[in-house]
N, C-alpha and C positions, 0 to 999 in steps of 0.2 A: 145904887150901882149893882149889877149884875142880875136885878129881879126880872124875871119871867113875864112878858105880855102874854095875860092867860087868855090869847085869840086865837083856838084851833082854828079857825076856819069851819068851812061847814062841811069840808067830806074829811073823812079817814079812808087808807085804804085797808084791806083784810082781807087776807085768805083769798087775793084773788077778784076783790069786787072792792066799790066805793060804796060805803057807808053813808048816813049821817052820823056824822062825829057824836051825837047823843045816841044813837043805836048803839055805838060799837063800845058795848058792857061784855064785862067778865067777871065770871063765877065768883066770888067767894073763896069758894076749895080751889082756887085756881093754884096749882102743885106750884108756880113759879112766887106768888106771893106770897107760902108760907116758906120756901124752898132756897130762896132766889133763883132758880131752874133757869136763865135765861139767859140772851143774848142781848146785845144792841151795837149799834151807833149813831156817830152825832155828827153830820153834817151841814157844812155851810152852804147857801146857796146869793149871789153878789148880782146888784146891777152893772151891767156894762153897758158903753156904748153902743150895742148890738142887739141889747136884749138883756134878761136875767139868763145866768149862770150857774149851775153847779160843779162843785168843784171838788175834784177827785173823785166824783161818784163811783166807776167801777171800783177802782181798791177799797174804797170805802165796804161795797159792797161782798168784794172776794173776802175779806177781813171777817164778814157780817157771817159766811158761808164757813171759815172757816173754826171762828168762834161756836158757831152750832155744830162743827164737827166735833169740837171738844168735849160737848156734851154730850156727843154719840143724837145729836134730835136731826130729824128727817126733813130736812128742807124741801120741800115739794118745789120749789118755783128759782132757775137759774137766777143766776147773775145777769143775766140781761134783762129777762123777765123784772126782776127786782128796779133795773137802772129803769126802762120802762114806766114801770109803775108809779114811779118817784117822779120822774118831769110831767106826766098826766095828772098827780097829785097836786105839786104846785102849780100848773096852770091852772087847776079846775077851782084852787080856793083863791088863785087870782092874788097870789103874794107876790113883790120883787124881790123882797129878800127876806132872809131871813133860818131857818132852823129846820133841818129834818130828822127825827126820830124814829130809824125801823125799829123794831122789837120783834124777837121770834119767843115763844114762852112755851113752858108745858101747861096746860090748862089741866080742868076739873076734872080728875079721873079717881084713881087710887089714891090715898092719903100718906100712903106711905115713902119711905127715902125715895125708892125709884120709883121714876115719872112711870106713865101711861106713854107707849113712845107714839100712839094711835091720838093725842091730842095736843099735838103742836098747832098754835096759834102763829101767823104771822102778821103783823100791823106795820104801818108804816102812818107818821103823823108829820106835820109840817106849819111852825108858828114864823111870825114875825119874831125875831130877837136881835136886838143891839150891842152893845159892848158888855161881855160878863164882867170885867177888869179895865181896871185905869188905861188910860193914855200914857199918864202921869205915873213915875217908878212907884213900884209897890214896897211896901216891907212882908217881909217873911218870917216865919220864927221854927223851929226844929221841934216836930211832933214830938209827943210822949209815946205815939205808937209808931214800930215799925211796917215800913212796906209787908204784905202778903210773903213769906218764905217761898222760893221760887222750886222747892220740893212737898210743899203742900198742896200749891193749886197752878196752873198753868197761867203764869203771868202776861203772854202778850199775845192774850185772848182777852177779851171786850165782855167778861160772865156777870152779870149784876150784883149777882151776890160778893162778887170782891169788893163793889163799892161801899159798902159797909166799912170798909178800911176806911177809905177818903172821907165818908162823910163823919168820921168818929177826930180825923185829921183837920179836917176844915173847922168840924165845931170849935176843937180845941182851941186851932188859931184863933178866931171869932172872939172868944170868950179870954183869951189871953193879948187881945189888943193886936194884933196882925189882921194883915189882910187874907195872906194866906197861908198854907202851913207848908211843911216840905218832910217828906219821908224820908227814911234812912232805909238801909236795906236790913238783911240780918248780922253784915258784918260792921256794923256801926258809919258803912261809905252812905254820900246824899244817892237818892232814890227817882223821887219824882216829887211834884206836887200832886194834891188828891185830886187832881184830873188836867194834869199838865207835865210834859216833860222840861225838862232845865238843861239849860248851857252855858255856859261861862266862856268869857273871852280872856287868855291872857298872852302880853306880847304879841297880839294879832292872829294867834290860833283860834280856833273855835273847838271848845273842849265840851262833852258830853257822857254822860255814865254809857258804860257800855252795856249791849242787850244780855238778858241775863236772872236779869233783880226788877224791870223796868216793862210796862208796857210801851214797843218803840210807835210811837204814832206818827202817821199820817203828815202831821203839820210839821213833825222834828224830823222826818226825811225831805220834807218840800223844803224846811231851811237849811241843811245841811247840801242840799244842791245850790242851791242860791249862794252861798258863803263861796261854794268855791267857783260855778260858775259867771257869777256878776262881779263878784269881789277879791276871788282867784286868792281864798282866804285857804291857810291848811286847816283840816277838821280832825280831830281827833276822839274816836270812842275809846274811854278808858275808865279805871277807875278816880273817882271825885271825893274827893274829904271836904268833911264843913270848912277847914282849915284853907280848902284850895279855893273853895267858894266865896270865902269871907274877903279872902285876898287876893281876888281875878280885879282883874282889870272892868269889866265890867260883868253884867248876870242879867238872862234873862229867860222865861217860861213860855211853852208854845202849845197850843191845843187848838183843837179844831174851833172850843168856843174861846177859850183866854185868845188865839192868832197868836201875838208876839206882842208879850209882856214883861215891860224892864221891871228889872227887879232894883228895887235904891239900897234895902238893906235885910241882916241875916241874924236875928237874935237880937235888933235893934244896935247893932253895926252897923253903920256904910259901907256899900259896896264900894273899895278903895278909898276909902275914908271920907267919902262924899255924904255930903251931907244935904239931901234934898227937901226938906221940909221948907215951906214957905216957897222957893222956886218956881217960877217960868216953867210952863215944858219946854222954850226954848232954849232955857238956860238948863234943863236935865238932859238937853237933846245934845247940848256941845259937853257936857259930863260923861256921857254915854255916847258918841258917836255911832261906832260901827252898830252897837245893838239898833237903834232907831234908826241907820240906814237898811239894816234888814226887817225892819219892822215897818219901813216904807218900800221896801222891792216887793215885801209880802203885798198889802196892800195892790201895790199895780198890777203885780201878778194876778190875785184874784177878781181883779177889776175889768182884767181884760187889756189895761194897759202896757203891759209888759210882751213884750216877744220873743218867740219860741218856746210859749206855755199852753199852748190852744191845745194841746191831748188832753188837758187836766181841765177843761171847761165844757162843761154839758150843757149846750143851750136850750133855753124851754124850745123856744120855735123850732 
């Protein structure tokens, strides 16, 4: 579950031209791979009835632009130019669905702290990928490291180098029998997961940490529209204790690759005392109602099935 199909395809794009995907090498001293120096994102792209789809590509890409502003690096090529590049890319590797990764990096210049701002790299890649995470609720367990301090580094900025945080978080869970792990912030409130944001539902609210401590993503705005316009749910950004989490009514995780993922339990707690092991997903799905009706309006939404979502779908044709 969640492993990578290592199928680039056969182009990459860069700097403005298509590749072959085995051409497109970089340095060594590349300043972003000792550095983390860079940018990214990660979006989806869905069959529909109509054609393949991408989905949210502009913000994805305004985010991509303004993540390289943080770094003070030079984006040479707009936000269209960028949206462009990306449906040419997936038509040309002939994918329906699946994964695209822009990168913008400092490459191989001066070795030292500050980049060369004269060798910014942009890539943009695109695989086939599937479900990162269950259908089926997950368990979660409470990192031993906190979230990024939101006066260290600019938190909801997309920088590489923060992921080092998640993936020191994921291991952890990994290796302590979860599925996945869950940050705290610096004042001991839930955070995110290491590449997912979280929501809890209690009393038919829809609760979520407020921005701040949190990178807000993409997919946790698209369901926070969905809550109240399909479900005419109240949403609330606020602060979140484990406490509040362990005892919601329901939980679950949203990311552009987790989509919308129920969470069953929290330190090896049931989410409301539930206890899902062994379980049907049909029997997790009348446990968890409202989370798996927004984890099915998601679904139609990016499918093309849903109405009055067509801004947010970039068709290849």
């Amino acid at each position: 579950m969640g492993e990578l199909v290592f199928d680039y395809g056969e182009w990459i794009w860069r700097n403005g031209q298509m590749v072959k995907g085995n051409e497109a090498l970089t340095h060594v001293l590349t300043h972003g791979l000792h550095y983390g120096s860079g940018v990214y994102e990660g979006i989806r792209f869905y069959e529909t009835d109509t054609g393949s789809a991408v989905f949210r590509l502009k913000d994805h890409m305004n985010r991509f632009h303004y993540s390289a502003s943080v770094l003070d690096m030079r984006m040479d090529f707009s936000v269209e130019e960028l949206c462009e590049a990306t449906l040419k890319l997936v038509r040309d590797n002939g994918f329906s669905f699946g994964y695209i990764r822009p990168v913008g990096f400092y490459g191989a210049g001066k070795l030292g702290i500050s980049p060369d701002p004269d060798t910014v790299d942009v890539a943009i890649a695109c695989m086939p990928w599937g479900k990162y995470l269950s259908d089926a609720p997950i368990s979660i367990g409470v990192s031993d490291n906190i979230r990024i301090h939101p006066k260290s580094l600019v938190c909801d900025a997309k920088i590489n180098g923060h992921y080092v945080n998640s993936i020191m978080a994921r291991h952890w869970a990994m290796k302590a029998g979860y599925d996945e792990g869950l940050l705290l912030d610096y004042q001991g409130n839930v955070a995110e997961g290491p590449g997912e944001n979280i929501f809890l539902i209690k009393d038919g609210v829809l609760i979520t940490p407020s921005k701040g401590n949190i990178l807000p993503g993409l997919t946790r705005d698209t369901l926070m529209q969905l809550a109240v316009k399909e479900l005419g749910m109240k949403v609330e950004e606020r602060t979140v204790t484990v406490e509040d989490l362990k005892t919601a009514d329901e939980a679950f995780f949203t990311g552009t690759a987790a989509e919308v993922t129920v969470i069953g339990s929290v330190d090896g707690i049931g989410v409301n005392g539930a206890i899902c092991a062994g379980l049907s997903l049909r029997e997790c799905e009348n446990i968890f109602p409202l989370a798996y009706k927004l984890k099915d309006l998601y679904t139609d939404l990016v499918s093309g099935h849903l109405h009055g979502y067509d801004h947010w779908l970039s068709y290849l044709k």
